[in-house]
PyMOL Python script that loads the backbone (N, CA, C, O; Angstrom):
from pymol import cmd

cmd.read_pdbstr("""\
ATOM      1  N   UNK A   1     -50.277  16.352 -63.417  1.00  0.00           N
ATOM      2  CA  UNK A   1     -49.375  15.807 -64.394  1.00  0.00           C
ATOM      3  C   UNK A   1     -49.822  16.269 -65.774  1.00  0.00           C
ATOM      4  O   UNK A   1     -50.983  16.648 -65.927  1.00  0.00           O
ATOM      5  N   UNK A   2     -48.930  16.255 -66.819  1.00  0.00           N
ATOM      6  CA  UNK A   2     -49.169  17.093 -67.881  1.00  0.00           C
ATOM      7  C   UNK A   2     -47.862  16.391 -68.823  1.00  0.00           C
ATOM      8  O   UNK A   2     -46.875  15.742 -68.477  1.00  0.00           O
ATOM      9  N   UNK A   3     -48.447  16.929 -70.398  1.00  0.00           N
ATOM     10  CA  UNK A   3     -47.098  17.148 -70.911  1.00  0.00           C
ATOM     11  C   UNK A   3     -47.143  15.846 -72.187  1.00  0.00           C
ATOM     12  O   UNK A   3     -48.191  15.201 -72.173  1.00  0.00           O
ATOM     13  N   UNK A   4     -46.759  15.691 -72.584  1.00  0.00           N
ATOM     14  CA  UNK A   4     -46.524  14.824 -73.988  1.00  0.00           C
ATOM     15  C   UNK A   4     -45.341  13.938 -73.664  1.00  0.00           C
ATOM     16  O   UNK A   4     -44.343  14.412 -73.121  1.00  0.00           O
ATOM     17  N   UNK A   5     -45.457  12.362 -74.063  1.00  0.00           N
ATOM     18  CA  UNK A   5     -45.017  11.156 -73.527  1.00  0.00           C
ATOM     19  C   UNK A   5     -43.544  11.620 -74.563  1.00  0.00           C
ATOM     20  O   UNK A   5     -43.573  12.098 -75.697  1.00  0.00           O
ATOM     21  N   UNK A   6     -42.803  11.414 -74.046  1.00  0.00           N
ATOM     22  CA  UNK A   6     -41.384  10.638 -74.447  1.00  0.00           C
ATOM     23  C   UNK A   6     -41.279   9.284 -75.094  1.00  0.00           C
ATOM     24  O   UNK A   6     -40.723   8.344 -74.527  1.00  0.00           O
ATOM     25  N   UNK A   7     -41.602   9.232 -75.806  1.00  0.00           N
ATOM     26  CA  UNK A   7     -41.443   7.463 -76.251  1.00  0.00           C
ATOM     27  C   UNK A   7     -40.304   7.028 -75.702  1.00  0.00           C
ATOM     28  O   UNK A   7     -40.229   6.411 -74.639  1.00  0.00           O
ATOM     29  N   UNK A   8     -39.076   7.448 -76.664  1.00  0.00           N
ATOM     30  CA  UNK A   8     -38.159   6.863 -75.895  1.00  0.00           C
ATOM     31  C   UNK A   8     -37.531   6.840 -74.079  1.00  0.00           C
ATOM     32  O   UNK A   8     -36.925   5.898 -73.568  1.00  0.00           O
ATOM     33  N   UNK A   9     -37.833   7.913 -73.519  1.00  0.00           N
ATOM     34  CA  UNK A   9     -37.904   7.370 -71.845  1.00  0.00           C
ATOM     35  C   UNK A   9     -38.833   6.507 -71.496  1.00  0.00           C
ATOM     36  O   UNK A   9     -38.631   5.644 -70.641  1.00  0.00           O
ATOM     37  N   UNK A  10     -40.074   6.672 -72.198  1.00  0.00           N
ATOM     38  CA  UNK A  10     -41.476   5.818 -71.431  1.00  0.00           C
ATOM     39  C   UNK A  10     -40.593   4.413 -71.822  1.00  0.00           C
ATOM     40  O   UNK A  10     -40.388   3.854 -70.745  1.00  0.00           O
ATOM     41  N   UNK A  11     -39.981   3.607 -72.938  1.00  0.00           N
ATOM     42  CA  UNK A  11     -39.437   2.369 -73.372  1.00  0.00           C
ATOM     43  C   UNK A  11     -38.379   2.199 -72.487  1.00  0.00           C
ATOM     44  O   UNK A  11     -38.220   1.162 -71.844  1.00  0.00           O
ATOM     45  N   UNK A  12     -37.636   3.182 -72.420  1.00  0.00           N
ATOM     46  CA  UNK A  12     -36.420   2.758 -71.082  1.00  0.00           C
ATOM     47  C   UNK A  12     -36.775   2.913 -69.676  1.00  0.00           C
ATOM     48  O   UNK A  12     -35.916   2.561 -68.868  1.00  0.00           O
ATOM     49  N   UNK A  13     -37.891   3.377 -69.225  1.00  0.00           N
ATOM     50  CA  UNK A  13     -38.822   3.033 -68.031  1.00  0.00           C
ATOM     51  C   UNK A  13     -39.181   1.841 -67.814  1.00  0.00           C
ATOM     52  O   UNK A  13     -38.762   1.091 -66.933  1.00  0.00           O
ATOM     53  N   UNK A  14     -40.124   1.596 -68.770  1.00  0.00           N
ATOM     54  CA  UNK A  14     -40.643  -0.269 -69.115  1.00  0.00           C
ATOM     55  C   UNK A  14     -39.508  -0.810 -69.015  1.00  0.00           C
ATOM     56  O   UNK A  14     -39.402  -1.620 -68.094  1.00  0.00           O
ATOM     57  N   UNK A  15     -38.445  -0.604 -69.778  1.00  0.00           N
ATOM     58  CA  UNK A  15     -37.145  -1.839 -69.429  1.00  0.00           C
ATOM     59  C   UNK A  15     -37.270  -1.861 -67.974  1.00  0.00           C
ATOM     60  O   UNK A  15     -37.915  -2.685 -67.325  1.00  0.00           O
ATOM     61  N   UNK A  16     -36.574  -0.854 -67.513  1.00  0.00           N
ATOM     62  CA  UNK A  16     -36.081  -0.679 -65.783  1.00  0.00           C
ATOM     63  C   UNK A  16     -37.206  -1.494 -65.105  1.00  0.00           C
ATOM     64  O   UNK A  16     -36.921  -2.343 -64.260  1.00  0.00           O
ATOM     65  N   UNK A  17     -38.569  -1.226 -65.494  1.00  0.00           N
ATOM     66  CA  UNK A  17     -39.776  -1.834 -64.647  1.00  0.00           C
ATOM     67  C   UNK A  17     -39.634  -3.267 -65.018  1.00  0.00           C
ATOM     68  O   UNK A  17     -40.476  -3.979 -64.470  1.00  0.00           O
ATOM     69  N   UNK A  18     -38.861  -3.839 -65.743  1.00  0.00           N
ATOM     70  CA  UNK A  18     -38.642  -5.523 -65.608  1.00  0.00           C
ATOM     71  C   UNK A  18     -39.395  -5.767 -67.224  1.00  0.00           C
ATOM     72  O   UNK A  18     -39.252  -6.958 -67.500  1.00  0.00           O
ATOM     73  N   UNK A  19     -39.962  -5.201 -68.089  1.00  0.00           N
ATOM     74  CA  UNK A  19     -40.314  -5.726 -69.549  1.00  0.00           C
ATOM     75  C   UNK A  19     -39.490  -5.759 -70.080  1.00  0.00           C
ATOM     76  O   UNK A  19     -38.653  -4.921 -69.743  1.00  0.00           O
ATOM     77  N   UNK A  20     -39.094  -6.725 -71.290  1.00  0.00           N
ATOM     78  CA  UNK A  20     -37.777  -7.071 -72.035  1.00  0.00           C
ATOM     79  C   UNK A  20     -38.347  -7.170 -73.670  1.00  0.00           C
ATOM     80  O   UNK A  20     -37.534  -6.933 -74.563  1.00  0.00           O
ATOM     81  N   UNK A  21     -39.643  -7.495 -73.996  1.00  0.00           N
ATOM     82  CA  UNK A  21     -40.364  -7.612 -75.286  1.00  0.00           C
ATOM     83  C   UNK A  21     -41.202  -6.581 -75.480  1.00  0.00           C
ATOM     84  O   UNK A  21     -42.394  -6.763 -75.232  1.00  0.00           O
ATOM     85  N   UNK A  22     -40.742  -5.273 -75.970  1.00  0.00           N
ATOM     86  CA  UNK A  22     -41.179  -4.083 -75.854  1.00  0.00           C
ATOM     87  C   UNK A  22     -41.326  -3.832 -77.889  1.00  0.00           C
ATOM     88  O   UNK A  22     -40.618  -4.526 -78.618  1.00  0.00           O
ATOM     89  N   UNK A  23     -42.123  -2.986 -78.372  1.00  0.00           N
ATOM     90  CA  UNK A  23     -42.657  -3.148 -79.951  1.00  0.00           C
ATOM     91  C   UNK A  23     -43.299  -1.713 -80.078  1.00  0.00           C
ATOM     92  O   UNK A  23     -44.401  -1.323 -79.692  1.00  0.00           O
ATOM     93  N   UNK A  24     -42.535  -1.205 -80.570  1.00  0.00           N
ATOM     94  CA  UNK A  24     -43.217   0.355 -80.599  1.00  0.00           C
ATOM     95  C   UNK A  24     -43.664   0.812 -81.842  1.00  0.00           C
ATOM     96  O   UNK A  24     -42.889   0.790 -82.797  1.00  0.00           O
ATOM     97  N   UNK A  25     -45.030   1.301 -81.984  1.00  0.00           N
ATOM     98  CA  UNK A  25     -45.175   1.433 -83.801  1.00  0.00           C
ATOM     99  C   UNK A  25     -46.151   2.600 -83.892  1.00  0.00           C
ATOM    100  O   UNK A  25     -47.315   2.609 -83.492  1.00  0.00           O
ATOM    101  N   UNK A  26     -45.231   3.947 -84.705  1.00  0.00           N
ATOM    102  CA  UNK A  26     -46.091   4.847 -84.665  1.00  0.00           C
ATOM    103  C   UNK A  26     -46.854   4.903 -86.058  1.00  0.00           C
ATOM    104  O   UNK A  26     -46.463   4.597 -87.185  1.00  0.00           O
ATOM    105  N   UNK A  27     -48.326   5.499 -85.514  1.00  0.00           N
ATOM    106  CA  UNK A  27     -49.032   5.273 -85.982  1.00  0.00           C
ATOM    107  C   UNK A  27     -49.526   6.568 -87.377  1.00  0.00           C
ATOM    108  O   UNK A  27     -50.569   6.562 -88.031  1.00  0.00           O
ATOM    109  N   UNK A  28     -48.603   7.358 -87.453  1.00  0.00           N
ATOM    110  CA  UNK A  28     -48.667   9.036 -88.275  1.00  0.00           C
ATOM    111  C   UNK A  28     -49.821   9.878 -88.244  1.00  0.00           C
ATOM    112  O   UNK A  28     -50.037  10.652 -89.176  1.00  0.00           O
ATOM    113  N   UNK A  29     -50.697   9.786 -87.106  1.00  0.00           N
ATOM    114  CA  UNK A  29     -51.713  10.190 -86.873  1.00  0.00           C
ATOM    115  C   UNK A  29     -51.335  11.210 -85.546  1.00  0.00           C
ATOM    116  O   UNK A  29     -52.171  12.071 -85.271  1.00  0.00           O
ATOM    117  N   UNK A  30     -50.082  11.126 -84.718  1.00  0.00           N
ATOM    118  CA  UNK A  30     -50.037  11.593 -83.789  1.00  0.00           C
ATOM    119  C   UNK A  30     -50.007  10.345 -82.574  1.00  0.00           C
ATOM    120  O   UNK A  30     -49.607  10.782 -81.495  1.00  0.00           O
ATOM    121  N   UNK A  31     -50.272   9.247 -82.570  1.00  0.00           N
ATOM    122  CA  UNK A  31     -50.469   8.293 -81.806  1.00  0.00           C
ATOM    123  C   UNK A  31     -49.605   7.414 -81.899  1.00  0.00           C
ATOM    124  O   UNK A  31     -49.232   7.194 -83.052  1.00  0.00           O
ATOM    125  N   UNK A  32     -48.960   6.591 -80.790  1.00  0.00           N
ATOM    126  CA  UNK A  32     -48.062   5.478 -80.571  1.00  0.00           C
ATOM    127  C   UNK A  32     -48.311   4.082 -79.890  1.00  0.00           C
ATOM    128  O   UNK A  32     -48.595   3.931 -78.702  1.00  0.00           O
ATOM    129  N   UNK A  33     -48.181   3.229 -80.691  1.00  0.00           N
ATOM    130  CA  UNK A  33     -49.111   2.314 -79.951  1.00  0.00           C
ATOM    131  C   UNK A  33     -47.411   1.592 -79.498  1.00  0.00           C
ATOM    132  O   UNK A  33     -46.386   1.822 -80.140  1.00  0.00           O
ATOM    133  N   UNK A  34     -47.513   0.546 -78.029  1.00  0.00           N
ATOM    134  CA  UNK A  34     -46.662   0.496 -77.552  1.00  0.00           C
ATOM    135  C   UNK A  34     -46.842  -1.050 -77.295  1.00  0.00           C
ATOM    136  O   UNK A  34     -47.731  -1.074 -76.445  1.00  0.00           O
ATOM    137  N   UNK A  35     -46.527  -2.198 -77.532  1.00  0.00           N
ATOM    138  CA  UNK A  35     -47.030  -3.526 -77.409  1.00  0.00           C
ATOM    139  C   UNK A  35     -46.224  -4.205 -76.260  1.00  0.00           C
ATOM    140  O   UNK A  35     -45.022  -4.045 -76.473  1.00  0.00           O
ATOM    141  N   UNK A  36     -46.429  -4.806 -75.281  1.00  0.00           N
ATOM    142  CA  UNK A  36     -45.902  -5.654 -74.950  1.00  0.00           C
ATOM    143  C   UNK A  36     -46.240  -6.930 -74.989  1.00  0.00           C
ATOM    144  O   UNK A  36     -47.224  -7.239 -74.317  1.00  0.00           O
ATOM    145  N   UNK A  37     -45.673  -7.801 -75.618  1.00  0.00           N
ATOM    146  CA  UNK A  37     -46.353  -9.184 -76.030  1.00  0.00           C
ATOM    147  C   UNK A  37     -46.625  -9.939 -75.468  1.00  0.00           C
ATOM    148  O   UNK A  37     -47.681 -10.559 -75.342  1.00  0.00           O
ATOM    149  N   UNK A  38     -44.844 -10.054 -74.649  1.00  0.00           N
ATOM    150  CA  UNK A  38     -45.096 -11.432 -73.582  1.00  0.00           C
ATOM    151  C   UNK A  38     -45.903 -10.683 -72.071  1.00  0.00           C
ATOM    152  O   UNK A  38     -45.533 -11.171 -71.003  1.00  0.00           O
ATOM    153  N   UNK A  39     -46.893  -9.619 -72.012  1.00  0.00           N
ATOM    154  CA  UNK A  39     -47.799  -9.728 -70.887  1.00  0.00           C
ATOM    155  C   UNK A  39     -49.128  -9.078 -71.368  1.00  0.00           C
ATOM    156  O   UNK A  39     -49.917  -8.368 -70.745  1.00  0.00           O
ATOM    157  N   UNK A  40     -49.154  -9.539 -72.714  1.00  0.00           N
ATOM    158  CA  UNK A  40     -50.736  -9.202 -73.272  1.00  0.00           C
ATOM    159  C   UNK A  40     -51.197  -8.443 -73.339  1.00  0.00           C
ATOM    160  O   UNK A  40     -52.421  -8.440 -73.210  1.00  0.00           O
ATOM    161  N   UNK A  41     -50.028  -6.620 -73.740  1.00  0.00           N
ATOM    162  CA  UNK A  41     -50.512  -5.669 -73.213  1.00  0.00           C
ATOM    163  C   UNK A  41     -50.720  -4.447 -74.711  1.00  0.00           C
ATOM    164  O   UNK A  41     -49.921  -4.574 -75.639  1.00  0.00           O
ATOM    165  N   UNK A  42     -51.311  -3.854 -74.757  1.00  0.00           N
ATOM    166  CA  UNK A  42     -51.018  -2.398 -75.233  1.00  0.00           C
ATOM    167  C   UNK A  42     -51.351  -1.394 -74.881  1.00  0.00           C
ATOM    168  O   UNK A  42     -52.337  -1.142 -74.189  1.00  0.00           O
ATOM    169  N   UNK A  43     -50.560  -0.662 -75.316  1.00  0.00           N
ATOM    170  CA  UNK A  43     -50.229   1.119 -74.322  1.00  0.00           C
ATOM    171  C   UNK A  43     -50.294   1.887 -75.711  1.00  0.00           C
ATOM    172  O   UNK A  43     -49.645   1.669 -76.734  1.00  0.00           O
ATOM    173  N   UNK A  44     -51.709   3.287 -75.337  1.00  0.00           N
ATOM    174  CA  UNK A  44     -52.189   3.630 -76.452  1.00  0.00           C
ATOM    175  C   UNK A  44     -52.065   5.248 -76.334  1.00  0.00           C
ATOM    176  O   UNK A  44     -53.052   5.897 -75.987  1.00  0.00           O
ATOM    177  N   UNK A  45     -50.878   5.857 -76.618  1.00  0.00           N
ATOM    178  CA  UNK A  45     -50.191   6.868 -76.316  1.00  0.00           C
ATOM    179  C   UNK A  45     -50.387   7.914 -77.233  1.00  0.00           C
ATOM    180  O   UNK A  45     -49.644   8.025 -78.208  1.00  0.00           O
ATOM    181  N   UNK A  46     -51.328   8.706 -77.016  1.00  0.00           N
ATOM    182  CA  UNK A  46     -52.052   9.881 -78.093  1.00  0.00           C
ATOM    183  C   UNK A  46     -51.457  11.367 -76.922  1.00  0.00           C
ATOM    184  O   UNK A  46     -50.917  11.488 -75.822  1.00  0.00           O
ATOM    185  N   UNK A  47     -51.894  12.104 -77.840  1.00  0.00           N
ATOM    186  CA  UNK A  47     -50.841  13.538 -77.501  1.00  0.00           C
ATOM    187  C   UNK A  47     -51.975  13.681 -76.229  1.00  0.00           C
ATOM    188  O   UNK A  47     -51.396  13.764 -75.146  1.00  0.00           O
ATOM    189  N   UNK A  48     -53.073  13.716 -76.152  1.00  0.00           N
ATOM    190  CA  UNK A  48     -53.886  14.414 -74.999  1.00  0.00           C
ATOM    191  C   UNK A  48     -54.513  13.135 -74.328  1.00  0.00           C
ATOM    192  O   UNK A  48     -55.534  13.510 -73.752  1.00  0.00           O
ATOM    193  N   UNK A  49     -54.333  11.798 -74.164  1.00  0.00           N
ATOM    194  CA  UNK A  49     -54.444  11.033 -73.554  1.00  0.00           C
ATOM    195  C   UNK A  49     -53.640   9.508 -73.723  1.00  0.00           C
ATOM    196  O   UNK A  49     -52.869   9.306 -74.662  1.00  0.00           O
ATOM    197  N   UNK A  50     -53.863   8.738 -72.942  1.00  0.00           N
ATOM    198  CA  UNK A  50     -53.282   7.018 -73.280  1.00  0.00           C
ATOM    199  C   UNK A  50     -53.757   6.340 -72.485  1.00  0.00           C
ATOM    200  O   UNK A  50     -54.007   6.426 -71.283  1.00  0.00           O
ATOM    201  N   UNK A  51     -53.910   5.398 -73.497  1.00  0.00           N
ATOM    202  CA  UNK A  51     -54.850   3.602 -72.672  1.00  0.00           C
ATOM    203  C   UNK A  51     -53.888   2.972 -72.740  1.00  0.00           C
ATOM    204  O   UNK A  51     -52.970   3.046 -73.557  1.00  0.00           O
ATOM    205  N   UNK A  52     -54.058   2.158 -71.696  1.00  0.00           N
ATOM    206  CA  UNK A  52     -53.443   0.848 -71.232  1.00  0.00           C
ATOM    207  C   UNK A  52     -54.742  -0.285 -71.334  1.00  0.00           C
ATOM    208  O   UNK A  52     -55.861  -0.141 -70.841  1.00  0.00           O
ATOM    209  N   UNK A  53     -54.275  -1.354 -72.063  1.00  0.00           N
ATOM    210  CA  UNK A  53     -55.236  -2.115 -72.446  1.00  0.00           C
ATOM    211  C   UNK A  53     -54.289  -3.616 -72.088  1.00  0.00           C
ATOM    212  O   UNK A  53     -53.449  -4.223 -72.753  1.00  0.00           O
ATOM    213  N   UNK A  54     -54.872  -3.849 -70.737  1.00  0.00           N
ATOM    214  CA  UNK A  54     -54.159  -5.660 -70.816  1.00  0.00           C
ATOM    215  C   UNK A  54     -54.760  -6.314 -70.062  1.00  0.00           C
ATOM    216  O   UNK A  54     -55.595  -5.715 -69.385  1.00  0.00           O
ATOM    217  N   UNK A  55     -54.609  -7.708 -69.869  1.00  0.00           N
ATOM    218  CA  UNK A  55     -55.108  -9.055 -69.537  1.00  0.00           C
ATOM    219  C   UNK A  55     -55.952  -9.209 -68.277  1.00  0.00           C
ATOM    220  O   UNK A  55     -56.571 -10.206 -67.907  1.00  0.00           O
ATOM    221  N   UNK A  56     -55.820  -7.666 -67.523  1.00  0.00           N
ATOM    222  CA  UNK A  56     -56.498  -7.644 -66.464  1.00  0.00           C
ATOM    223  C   UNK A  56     -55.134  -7.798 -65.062  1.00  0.00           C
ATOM    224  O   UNK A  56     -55.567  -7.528 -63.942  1.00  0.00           O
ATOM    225  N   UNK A  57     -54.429  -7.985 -65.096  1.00  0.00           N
ATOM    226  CA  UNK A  57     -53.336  -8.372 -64.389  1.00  0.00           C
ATOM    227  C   UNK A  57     -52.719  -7.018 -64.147  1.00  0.00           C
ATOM    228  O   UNK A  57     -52.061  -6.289 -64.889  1.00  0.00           O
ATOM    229  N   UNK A  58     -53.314  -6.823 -62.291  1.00  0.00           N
ATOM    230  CA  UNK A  58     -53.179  -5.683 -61.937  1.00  0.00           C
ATOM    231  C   UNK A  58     -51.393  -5.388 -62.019  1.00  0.00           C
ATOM    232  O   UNK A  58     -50.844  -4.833 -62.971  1.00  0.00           O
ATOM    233  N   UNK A  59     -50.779  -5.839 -60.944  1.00  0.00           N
ATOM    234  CA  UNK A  59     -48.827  -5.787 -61.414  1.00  0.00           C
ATOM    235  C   UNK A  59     -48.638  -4.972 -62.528  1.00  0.00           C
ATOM    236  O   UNK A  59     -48.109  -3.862 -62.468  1.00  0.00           O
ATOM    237  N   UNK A  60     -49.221  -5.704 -63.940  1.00  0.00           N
ATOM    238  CA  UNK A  60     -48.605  -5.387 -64.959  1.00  0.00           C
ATOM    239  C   UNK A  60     -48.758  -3.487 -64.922  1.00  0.00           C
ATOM    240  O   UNK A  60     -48.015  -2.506 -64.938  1.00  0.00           O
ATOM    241  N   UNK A  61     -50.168  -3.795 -64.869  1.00  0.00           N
ATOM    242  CA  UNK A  61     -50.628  -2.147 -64.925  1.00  0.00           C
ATOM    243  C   UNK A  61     -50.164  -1.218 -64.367  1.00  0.00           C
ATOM    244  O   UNK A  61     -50.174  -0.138 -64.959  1.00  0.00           O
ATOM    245  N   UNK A  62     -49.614  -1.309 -63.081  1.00  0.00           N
ATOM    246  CA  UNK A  62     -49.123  -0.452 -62.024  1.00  0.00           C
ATOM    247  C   UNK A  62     -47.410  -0.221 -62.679  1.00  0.00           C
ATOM    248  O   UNK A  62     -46.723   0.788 -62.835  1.00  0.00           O
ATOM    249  N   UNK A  63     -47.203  -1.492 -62.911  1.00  0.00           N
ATOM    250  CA  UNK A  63     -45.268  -1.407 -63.268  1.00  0.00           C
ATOM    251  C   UNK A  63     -45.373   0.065 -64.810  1.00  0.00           C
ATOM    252  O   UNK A  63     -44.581   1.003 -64.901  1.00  0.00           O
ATOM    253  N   UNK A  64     -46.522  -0.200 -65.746  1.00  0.00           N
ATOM    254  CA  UNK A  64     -46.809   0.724 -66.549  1.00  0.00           C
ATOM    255  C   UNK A  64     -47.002   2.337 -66.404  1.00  0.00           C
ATOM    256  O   UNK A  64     -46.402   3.321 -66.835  1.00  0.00           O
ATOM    257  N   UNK A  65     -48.085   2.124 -65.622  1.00  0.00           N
ATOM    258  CA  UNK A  65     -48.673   3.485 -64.767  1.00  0.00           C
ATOM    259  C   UNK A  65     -46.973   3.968 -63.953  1.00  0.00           C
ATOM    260  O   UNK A  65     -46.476   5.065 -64.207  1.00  0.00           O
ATOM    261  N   UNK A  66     -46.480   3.252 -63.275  1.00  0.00           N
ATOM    262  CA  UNK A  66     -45.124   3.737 -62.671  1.00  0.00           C
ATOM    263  C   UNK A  66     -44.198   4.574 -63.637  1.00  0.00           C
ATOM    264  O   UNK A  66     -43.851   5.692 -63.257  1.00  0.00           O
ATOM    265  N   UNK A  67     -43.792   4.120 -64.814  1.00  0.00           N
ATOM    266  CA  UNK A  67     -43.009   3.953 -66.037  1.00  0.00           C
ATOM    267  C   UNK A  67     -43.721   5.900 -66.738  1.00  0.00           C
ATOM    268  O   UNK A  67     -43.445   7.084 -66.933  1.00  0.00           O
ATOM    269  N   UNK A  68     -44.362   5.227 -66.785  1.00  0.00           N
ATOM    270  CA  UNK A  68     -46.012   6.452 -67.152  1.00  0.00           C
ATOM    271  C   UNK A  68     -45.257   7.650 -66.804  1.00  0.00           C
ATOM    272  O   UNK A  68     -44.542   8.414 -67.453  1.00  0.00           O
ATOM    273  N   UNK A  69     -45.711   7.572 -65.320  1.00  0.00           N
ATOM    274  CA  UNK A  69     -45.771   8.900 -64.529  1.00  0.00           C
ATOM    275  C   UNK A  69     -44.019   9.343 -64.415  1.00  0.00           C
ATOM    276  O   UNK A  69     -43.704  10.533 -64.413  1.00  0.00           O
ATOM    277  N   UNK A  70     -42.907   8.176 -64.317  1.00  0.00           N
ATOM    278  CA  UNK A  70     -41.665   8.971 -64.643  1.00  0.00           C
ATOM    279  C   UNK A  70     -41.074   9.883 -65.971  1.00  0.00           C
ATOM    280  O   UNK A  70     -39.999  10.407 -66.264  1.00  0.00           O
ATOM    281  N   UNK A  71     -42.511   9.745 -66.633  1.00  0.00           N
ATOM    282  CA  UNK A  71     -42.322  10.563 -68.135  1.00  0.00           C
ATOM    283  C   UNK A  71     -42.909  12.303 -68.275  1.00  0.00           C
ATOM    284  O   UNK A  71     -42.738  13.230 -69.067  1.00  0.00           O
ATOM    285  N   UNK A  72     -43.580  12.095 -67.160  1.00  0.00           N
ATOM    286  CA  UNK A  72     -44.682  13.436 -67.223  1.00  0.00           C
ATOM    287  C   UNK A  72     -44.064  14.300 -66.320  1.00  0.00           C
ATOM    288  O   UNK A  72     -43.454  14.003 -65.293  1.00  0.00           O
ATOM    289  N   UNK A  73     -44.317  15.586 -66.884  1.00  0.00           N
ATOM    290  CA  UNK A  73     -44.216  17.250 -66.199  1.00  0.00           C
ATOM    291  C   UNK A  73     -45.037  17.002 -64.749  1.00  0.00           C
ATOM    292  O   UNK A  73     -46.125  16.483 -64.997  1.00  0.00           O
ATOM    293  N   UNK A  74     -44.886  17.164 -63.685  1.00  0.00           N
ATOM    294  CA  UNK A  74     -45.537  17.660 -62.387  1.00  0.00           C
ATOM    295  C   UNK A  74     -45.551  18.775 -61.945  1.00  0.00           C
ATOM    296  O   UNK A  74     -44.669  19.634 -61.937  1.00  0.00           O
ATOM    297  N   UNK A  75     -46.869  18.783 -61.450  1.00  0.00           N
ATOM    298  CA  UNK A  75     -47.066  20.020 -60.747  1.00  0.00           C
ATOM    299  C   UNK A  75     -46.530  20.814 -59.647  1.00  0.00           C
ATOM    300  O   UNK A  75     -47.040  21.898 -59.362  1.00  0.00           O
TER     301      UNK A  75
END
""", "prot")
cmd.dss("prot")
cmd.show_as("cartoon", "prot")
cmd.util.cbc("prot")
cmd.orient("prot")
């Protein structure tokens, strides 16, 4: 997998994956930080990598990581 995030598909992914309180704020550095509030989360979307940082609540992570990977180039 490869390739530079889409903000806007990665946000209409997260919808489809069931998030509804979605907060997107770029940061002019090259980086997008991506909040979801109501599940304690942020998604830390830099050109050559991204963290997912939340509550520990595996679900959440995976519905993300899912969302994620419908954004990226494959091999």
């Amino acid at each position: 997998m490869w390739g530079n995030v889409n903000i806007p598909a990665f946000v209409e992914a997260l919808t489809k994956n069931g998030f509804v309180d979605i907060k997107v704020e770029d940061t002019g550095e090259g980086c997008t930080i991506v909040d979801l509030p109501n599940d304690d989360t942020l998604i830390q979307v830099e050109p050559d990598n991204t963290h997912i940082i939340c509550n520990g609540e595996e679900t959440v992570r995976i519905k993300i990581r899912d969302a994620l990977l419908k954004c990226l180039k494959k091999i």
